[in-house]
Steps between C-alpha positions, in 0.01 A plus 500: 500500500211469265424188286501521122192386351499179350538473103269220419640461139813334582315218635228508234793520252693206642145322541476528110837389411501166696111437370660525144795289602343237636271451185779530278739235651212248559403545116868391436522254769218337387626509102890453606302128625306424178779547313693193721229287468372537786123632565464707882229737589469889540379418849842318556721742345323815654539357881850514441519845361246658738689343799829630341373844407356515909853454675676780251201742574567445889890536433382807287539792811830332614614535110386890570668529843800375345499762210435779743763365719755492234420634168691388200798745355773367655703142501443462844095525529498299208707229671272474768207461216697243364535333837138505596401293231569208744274546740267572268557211297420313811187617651356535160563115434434415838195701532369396192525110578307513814234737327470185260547234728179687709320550244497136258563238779348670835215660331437324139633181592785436219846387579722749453907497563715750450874347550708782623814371307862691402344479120152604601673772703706583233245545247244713713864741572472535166177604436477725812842706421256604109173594778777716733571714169173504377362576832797792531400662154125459602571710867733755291295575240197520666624736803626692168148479312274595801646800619291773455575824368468748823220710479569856434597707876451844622817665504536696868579860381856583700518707760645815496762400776489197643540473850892360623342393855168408692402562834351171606392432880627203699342309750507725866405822298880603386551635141795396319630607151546213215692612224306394180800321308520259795106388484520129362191498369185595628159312505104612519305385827146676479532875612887446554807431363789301600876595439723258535870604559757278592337236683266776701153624382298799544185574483396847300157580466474543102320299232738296289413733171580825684830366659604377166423839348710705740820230392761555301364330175896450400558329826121305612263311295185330496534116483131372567170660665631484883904540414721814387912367524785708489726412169820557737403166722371243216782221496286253266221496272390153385197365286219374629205299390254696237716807457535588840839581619634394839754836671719395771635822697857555713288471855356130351187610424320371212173645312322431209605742128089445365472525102284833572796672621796289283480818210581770779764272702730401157493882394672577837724128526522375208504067513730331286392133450 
């Protein structure tokens, strides 16, 4: 299967965000301490929010995993949202206290401690359950801002009849006859394309855009650039990153919905989020 290309604005966006977060919170770190009396540096302040801000970008893509994994919308994905604020509670404190123990008393040469104690514990829980939700409405709203609007497709003009079977050759030089309703789906490979149909494949020697214009347009569509899938065998469409669509078929197969052909796909199977 073919790689989607990377969408560099997610990281770029996220990049931003924690830049902006990081000044903000040492700004008020910095005036919370003035205001008790007590007079620390920006240098001190920002170590601690630039180590902090590190380990929840690296526990960023398991945050994304996790939402791909199981989205919110029902009580039980969001019980296992709830639940994973534990573990995340923990490598976040943990990872940040060795970031700062490397960094002032290995490398600058100032005791640091960082007593993991219940109360300590309990405070950073409490901090890291408000990041969880803001980090959850950050990853919703920005796979919901950054998809793309699909760029305007070629419709296929239908065929006048569409073929019900195919005469495809198998290996040994015998022809056999595959009935078109039972093709899976079917996928480009150079000069070729390959039918899949209940577990077997077959090679027919067709581009992917002449194959898909001799289909049933009721019954086959076109998912992404190397993939046409027959409606009949989809068993579960589910959202991907950047407004790409993940389709799971009957046989197990998966393949990428791209945004270029989302427009065609939802006016044949219509998704209901």
């Amino acid at each position: 299967m073919s790689t989607r290309a990377f969408d560099w604005r997610l990281p770029v966006t996220w990049s931003v965000l924690f830049a902006v977060s990081i000044a903000a919170r040492t700004y008020v770190g910095v005036s919370d301490e003035a205001r008790r009396g007590q007079i620390i540096g920006y240098d001190r302040v920002l170590v601690d929010e630039i180590t902090s801000h590190l380990v929840v970008a690296a526990l960023l893509p398991a945050l994304y995993w996790l939402h791909r994994r199981w989205p919110l919308g029902n009580g039980r994905n969001l019980a296992i949202h709830v639940a994973a604020v534990v573990p995340f509670s923990i490598l976040h404190t943990s990872g940040m206290a060795a970031l700062r123990l490397l960094w002032l008393s290995a490398i600058v040469g100032v005791p640091y401690r960082f007593p993991l104690t219940f109360d300590r514990l309990q405070y950073e829980f409490a901090k890291d359950l408000v990041t969880y939700l803001m980090l959850t409405t950050g990853v919703l709203a920005l796979n919901y801002l950054l998809q793309r609007k699909p760029d305007p497709v070629e419709q296929s003009p239908p065929p006048a009849a569409s073929p019900e079977r195919f005469a495809v050759r198998k290996r040994g030089g015998s022809e056999v006859m595959v009935e078109v309703a039972d093709i899976d789906w079917v996928e480009a490979a150079g000069n070729y394309a390959i039918l899949h149909v209940g577990g077997d494949t077959f090679e027919i020697r067709s581009s992917l855009t002449k194959l898909e214009g001799e289909l049933d347009p009721r019954r086959f569509v076109r998912v992404h650039k190397s993939y046409v899938v027959n409606v009949a065998r989809i068993a579960e469409v589910t959202p991907w990153i950047s407004g790409d669509w993940r389709i799971r078929l009957q046989d197990g197969a998966e393949v990428n919905l791209s945004r270029r052909y989302r427009q065609r796909f939802e006016a044949l199977v219509p998704v209901r989020s």
